[in-house]
N, CA and C atoms as an extended XYZ file, in Angstrom:
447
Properties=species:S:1:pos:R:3:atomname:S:1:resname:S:1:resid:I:1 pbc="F F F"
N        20.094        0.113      -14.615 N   UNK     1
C        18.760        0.529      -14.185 CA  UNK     1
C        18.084       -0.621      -13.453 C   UNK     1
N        17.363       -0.171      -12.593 N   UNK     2
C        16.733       -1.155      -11.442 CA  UNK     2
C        15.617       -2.032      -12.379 C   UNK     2
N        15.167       -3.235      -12.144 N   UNK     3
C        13.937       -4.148      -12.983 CA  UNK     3
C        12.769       -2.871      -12.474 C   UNK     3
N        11.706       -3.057      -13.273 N   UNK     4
C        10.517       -2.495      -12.871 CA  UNK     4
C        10.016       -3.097      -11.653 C   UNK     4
N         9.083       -2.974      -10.812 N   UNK     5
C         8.569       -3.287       -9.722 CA  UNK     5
C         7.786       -4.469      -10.164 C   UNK     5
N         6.803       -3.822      -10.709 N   UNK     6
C         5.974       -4.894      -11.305 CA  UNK     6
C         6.227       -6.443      -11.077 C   UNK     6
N         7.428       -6.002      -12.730 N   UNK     7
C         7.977       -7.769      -12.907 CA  UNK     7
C         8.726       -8.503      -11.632 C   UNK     7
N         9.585       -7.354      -10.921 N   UNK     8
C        10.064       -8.419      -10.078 CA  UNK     8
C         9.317       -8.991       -8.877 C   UNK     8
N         8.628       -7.734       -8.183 N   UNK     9
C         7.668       -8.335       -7.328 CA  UNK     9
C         6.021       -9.661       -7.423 C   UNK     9
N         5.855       -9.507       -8.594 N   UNK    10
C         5.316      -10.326       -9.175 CA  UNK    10
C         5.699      -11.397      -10.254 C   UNK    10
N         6.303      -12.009      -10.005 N   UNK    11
C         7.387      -13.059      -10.619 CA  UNK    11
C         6.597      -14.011      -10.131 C   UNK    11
N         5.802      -14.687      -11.055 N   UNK    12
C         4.992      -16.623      -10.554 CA  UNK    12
C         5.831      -16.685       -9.054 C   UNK    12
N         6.736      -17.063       -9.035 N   UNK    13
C         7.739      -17.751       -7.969 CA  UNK    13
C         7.615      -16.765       -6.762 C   UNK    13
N         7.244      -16.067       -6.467 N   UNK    14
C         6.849      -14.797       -5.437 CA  UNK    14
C         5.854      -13.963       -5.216 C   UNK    14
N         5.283      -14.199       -6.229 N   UNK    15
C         3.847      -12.979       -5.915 CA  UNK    15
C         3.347      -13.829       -4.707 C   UNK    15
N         2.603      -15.198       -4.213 N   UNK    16
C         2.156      -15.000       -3.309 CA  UNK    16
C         2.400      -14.952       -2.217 C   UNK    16
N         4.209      -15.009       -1.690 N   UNK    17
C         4.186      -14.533       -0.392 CA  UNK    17
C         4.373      -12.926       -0.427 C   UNK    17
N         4.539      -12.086       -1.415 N   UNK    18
C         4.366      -10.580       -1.598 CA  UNK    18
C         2.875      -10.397       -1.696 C   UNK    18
N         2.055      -10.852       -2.182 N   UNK    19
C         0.821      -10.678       -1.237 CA  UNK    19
C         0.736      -10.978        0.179 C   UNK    19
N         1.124      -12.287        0.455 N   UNK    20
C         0.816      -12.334        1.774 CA  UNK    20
C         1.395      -11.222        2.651 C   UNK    20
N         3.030      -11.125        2.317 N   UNK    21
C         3.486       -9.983        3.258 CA  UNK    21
C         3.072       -8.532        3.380 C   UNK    21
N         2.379       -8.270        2.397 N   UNK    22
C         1.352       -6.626        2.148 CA  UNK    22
C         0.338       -6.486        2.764 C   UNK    22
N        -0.272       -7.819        3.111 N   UNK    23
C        -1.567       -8.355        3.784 CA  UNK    23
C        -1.010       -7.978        5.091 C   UNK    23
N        -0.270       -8.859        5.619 N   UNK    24
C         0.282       -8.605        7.115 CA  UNK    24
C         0.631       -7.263        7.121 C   UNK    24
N         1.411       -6.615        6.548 N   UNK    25
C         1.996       -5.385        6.947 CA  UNK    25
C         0.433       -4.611        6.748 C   UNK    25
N        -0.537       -4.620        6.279 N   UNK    26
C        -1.765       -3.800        6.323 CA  UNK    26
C        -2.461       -3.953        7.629 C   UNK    26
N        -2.130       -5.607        8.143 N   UNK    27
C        -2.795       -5.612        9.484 CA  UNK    27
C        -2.148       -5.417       10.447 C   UNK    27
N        -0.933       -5.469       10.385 N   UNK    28
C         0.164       -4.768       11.383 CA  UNK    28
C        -0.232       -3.205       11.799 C   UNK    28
N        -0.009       -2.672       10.166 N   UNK    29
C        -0.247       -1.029       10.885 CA  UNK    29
C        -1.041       -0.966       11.625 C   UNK    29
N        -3.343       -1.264       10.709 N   UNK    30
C        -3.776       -1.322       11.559 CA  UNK    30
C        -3.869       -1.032       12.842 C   UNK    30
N        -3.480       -2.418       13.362 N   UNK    31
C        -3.235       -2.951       14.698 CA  UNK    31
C        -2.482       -1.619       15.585 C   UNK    31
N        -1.299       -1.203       14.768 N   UNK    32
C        -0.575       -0.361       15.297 CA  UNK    32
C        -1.577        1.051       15.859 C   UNK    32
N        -2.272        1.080       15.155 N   UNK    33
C        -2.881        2.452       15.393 CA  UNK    33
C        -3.817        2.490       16.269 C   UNK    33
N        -3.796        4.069       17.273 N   UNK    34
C        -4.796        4.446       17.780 CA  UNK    34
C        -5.524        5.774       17.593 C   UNK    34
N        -6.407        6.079       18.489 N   UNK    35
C        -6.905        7.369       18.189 CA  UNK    35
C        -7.990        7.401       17.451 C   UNK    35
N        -8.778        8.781       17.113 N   UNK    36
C        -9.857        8.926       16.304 CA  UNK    36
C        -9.664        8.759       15.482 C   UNK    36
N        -8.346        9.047       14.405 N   UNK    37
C        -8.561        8.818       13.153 CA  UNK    37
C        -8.311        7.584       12.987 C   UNK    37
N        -7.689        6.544       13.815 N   UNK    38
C        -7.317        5.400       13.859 CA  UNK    38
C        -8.678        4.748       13.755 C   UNK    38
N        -9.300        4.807       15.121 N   UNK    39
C       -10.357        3.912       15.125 CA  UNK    39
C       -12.013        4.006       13.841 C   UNK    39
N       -11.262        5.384       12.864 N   UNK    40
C       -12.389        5.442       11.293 CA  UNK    40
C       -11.755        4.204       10.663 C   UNK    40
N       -10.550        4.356       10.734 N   UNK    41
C        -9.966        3.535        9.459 CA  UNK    41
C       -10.045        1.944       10.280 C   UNK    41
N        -9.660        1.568       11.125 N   UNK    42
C       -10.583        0.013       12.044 CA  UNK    42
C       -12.122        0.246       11.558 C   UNK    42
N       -12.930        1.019       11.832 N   UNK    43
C       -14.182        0.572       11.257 CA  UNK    43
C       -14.721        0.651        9.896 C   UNK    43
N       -14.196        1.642        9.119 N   UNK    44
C       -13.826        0.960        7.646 CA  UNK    44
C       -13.332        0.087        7.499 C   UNK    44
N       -12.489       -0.489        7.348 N   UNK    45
C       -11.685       -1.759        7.478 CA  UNK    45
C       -13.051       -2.966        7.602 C   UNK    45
N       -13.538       -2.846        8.874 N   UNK    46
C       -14.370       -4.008        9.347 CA  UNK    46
C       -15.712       -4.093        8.507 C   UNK    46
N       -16.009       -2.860        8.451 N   UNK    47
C       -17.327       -2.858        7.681 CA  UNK    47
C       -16.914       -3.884        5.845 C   UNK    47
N       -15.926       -3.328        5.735 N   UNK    48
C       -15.679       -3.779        4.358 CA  UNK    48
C       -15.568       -5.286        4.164 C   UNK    48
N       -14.710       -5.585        5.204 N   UNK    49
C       -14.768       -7.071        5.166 CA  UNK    49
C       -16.003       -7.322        5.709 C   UNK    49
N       -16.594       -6.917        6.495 N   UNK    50
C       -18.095       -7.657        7.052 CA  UNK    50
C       -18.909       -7.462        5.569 C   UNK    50
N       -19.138       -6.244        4.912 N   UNK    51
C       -20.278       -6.372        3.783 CA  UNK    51
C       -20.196       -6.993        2.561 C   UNK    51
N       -18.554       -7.069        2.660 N   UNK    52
C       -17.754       -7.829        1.062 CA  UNK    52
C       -17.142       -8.660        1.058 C   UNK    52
N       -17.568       -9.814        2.311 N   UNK    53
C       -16.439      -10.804        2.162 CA  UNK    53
C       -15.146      -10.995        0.709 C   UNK    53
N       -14.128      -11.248        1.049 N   UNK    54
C       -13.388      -11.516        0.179 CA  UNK    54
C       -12.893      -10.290       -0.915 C   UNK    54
N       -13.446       -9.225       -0.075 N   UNK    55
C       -13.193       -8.260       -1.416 CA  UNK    55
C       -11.798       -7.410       -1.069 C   UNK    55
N       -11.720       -7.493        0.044 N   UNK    56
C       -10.154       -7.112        0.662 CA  UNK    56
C        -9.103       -7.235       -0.062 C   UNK    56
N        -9.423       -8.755       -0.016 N   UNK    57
C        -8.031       -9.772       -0.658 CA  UNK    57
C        -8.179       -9.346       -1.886 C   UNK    57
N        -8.868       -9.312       -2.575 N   UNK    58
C        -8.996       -9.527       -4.086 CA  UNK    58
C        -8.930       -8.360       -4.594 C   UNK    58
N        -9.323       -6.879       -3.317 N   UNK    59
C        -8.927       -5.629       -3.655 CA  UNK    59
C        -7.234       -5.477       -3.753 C   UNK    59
N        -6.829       -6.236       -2.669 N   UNK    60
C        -5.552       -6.073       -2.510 CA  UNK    60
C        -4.696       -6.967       -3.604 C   UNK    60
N        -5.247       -7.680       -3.843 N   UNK    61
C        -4.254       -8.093       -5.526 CA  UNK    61
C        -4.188       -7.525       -6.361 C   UNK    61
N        -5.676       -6.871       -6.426 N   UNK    62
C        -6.000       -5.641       -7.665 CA  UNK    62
C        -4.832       -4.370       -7.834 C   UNK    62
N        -4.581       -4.310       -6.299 N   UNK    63
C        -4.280       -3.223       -6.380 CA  UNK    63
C        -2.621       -3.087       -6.540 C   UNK    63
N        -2.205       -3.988       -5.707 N   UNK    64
C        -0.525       -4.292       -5.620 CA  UNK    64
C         0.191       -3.683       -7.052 C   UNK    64
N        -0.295       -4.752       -8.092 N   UNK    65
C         1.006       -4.127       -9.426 CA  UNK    65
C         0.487       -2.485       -9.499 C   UNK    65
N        -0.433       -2.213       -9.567 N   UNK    66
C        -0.451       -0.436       -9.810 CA  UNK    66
C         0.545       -0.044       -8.590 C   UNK    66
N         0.256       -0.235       -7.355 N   UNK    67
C         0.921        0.324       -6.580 CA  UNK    67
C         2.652        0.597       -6.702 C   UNK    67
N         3.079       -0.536       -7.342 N   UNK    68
C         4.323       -1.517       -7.469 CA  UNK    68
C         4.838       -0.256       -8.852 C   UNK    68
N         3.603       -0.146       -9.820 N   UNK    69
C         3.757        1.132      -10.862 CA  UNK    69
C         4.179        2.816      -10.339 C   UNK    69
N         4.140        2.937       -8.800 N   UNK    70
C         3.722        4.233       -8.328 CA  UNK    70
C         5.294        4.083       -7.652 C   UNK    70
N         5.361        2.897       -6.805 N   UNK    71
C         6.800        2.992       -6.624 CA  UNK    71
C         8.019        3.055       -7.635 C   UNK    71
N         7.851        2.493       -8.362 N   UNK    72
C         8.831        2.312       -9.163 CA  UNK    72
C         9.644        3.770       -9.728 C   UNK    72
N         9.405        4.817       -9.825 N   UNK    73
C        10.332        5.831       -9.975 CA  UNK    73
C        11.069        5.934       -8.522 C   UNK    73
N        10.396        5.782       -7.722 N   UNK    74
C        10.863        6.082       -6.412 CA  UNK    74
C        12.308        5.124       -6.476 C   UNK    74
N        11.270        4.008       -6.531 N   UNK    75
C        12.983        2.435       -6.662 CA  UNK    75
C        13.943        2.604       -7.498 C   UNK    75
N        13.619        3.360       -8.699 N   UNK    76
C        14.425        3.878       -9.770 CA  UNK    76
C        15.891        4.481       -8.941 C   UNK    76
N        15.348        5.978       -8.447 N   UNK    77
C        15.883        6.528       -8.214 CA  UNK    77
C        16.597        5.681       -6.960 C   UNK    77
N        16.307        5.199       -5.791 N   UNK    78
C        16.795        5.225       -4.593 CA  UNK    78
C        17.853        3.926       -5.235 C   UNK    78
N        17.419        3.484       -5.849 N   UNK    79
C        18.636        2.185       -6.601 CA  UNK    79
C        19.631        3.107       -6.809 C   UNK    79
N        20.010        4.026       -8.038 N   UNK    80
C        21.131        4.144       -8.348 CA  UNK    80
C        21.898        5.433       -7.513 C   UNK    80
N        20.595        5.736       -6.717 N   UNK    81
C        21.401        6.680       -5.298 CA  UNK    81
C        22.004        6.887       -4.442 C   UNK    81
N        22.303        5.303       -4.285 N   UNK    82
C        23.085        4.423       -3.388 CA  UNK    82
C        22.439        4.221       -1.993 C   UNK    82
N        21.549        4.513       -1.608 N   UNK    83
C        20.956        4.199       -0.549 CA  UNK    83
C        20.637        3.410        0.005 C   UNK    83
N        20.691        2.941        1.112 N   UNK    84
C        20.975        1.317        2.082 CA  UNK    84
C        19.648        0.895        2.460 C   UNK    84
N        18.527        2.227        2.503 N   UNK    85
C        17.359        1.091        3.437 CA  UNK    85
C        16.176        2.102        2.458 C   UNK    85
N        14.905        1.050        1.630 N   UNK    86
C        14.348        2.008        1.293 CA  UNK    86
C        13.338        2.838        1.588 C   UNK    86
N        12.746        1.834        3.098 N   UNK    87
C        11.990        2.582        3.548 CA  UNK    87
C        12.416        4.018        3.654 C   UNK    87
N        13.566        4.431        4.661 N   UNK    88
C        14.153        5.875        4.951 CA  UNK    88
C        13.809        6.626        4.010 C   UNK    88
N        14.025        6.196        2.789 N   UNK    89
C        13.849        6.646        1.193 CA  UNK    89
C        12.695        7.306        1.033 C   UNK    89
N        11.704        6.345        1.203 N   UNK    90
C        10.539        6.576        0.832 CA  UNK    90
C         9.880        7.605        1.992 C   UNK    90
N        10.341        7.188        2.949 N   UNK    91
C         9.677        8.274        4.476 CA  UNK    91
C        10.297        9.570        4.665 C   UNK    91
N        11.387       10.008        3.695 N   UNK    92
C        11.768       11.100        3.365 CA  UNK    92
C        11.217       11.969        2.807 C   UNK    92
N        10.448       11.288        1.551 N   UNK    93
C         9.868       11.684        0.618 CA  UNK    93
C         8.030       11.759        0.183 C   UNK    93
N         7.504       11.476        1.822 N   UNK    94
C         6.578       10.973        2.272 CA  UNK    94
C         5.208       11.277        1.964 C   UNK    94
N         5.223       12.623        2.054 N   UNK    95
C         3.823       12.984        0.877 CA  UNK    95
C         3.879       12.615       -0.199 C   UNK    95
N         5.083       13.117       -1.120 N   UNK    96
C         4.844       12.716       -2.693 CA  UNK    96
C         4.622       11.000       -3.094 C   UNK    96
N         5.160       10.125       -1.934 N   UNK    97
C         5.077        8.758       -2.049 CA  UNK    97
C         3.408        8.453       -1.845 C   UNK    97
N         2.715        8.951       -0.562 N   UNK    98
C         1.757        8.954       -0.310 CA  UNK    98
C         0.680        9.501       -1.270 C   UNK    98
N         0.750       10.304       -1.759 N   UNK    99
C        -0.082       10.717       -3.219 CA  UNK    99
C        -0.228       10.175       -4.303 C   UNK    99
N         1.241        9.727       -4.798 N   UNK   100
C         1.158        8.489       -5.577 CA  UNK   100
C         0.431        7.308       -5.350 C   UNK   100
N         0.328        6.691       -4.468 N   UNK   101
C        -0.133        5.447       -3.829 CA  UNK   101
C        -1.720        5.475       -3.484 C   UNK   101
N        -1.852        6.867       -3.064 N   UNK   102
C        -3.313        7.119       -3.051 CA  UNK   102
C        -3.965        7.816       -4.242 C   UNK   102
N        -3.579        7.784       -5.394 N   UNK   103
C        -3.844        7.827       -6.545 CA  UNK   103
C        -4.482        6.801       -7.328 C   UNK   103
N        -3.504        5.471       -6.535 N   UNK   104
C        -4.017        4.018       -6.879 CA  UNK   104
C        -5.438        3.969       -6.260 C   UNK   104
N        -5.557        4.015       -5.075 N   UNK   105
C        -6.692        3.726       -4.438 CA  UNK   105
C        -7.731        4.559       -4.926 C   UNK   105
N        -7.776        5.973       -5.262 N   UNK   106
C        -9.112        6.765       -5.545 CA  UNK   106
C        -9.145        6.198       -6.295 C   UNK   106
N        -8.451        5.768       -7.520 N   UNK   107
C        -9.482        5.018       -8.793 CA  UNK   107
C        -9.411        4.246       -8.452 C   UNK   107
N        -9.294        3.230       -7.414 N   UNK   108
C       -10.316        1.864       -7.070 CA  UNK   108
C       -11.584        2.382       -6.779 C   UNK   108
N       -11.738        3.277       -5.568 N   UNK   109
C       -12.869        3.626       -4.762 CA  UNK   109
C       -13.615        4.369       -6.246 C   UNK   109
N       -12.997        5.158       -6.956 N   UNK   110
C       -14.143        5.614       -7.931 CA  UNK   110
C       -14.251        4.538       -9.166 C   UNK   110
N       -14.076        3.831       -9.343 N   UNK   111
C       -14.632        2.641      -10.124 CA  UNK   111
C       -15.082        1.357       -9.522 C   UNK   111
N       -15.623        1.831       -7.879 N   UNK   112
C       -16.332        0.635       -7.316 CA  UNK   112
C       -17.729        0.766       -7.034 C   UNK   112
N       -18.118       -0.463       -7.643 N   UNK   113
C       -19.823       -0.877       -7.433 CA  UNK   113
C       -20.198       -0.975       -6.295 C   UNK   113
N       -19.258       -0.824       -4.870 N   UNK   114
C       -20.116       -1.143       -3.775 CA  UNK   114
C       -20.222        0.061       -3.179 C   UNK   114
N       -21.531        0.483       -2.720 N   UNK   115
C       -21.630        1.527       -2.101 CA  UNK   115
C       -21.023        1.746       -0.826 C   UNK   115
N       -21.088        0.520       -0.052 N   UNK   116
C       -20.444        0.637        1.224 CA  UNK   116
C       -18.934        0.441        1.290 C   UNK   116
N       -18.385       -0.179        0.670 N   UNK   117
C       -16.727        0.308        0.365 CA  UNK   117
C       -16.507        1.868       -0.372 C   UNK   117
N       -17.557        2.538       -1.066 N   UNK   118
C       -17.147        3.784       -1.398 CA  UNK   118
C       -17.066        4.592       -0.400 C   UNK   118
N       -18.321        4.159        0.632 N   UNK   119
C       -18.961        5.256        1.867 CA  UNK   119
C       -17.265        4.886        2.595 C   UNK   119
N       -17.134        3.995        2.877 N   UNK   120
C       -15.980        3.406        3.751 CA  UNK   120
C       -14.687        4.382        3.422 C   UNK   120
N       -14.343        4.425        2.499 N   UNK   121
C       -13.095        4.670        1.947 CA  UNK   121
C       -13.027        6.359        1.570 C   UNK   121
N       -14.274        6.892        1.776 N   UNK   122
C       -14.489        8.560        1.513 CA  UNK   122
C       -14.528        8.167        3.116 C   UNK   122
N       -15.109        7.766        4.234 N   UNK   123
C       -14.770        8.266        5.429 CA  UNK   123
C       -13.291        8.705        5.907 C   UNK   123
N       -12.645        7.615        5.229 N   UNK   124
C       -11.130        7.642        5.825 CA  UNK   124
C       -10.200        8.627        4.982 C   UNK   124
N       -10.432        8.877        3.728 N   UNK   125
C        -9.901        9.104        2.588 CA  UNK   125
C        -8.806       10.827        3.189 C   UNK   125
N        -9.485       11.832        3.723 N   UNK   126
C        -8.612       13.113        4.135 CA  UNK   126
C        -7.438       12.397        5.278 C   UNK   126
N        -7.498       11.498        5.946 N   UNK   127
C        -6.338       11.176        6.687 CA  UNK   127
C        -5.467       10.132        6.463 C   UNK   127
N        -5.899        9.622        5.398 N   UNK   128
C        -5.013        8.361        4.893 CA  UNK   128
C        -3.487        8.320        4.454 C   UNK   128
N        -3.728       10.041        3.672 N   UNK   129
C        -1.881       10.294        3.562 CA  UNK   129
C        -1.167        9.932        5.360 C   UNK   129
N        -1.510       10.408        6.169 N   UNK   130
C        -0.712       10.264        6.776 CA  UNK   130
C        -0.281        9.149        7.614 C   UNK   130
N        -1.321        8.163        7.195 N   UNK   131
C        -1.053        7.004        7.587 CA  UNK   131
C        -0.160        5.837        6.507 C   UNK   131
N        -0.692        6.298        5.631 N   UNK   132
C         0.484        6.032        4.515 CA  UNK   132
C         1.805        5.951        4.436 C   UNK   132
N         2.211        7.444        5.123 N   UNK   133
C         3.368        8.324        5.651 CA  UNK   133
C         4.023        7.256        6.561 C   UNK   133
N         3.168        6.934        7.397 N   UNK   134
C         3.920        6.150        9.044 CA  UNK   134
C         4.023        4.613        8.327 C   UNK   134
N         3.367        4.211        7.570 N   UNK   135
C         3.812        2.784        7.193 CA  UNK   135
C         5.079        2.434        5.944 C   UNK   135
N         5.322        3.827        5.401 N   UNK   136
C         6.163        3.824        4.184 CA  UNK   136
C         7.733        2.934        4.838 C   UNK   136
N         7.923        3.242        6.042 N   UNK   137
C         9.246        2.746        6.354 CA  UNK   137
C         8.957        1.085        6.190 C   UNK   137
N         7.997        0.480        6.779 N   UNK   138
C         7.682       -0.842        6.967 CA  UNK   138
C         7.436       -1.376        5.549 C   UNK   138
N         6.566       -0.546        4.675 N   UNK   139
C         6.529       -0.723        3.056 CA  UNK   139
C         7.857       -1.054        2.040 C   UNK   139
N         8.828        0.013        2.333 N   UNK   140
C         9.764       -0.030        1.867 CA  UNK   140
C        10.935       -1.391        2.357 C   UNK   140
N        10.745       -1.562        3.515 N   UNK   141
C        11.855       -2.715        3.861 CA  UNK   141
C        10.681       -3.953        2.796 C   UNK   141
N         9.363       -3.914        3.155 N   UNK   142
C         9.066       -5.070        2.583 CA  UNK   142
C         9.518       -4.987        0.874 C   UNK   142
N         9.312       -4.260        0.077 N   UNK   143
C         9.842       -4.274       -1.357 CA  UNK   143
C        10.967       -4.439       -1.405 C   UNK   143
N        11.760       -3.338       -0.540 N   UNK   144
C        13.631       -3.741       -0.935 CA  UNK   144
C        13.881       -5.695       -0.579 C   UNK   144
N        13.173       -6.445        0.308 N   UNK   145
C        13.453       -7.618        0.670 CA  UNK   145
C        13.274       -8.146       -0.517 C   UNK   145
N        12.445       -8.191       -1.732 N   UNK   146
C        12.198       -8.898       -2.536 CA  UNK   146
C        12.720       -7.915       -3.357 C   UNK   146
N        12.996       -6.882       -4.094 N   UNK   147
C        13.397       -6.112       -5.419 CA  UNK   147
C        14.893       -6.525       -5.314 C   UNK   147
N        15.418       -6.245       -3.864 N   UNK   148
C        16.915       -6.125       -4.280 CA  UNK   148
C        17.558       -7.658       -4.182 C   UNK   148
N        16.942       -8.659       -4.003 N   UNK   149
C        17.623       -9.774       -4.147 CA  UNK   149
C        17.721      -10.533       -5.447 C   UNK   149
């Protein structure tokens, strides 16, 4: 059976370039995106860091091991399935991955004190699965780099 996510991705000796690399791959997509629904989630994004300095980062640590909890059946399975890349895995399986993951986030957004990260995150919140969806391949290479070694 595969380690839990958790422990391995957060191992003293690695959690902080697995933060850092979650960080980048968040500003990668970003970046990647255009369009209307693109340019809600750029100005959420900005507003949040403009009204909360530092709350990004510190959201995004918060949030990683739950997330790392949501994958982990997924890693379960695609481990002993024999499968070579896990993004593919996960972008196969792309809503149910995406629901999970945004499961994590509504209970951030509903157990947060800031009004303007709530307003932020209910703007974006109906199109986020599918942006979820388009980053799962890039998600998944980043975990398999660190789970499977």
């Amino acid at each position: 059976m595969a380690a839990a996510l958790r422990k391995v991705l957060f191992a003293p000796e690695i959690k902080p370039q697995v933060i850092a690399d979650c960080r980048a791959l968040v500003e990668q997509e970003l970046s990647a995106k255009s369009g209307v629904s693109a340019a809600a989630v750029k100005l959420a994004y900005k507003v949040v860091t403009a009204f909360a300095p530092g709350y990004y980062q510190s959201t995004l640590e918060k949030l990683l091991p739950d997330m790392a909890d949501q994958l982990d059946p997924f890693w379960a399975d695609f481990s002993v399935s024999g499968g070579s890349e896990f993004g593919d895995y996960l972008a196969k399986r792309g809503d149910e991955v995406a629901q999970a993951l945004l499961a994590v986030t509504d209970g951030m957004a509903a157990g947060s004190r800031k009004p303007a990260v709530v307003k932020a995150y209910k703007s974006v919140r109906g199109g986020a699965g599918k942006h979820i969806q388009a980053a799962l391949p890039n998600l998944g290479a980043l975990v398999q780099k660190y789970a499977a070694a």
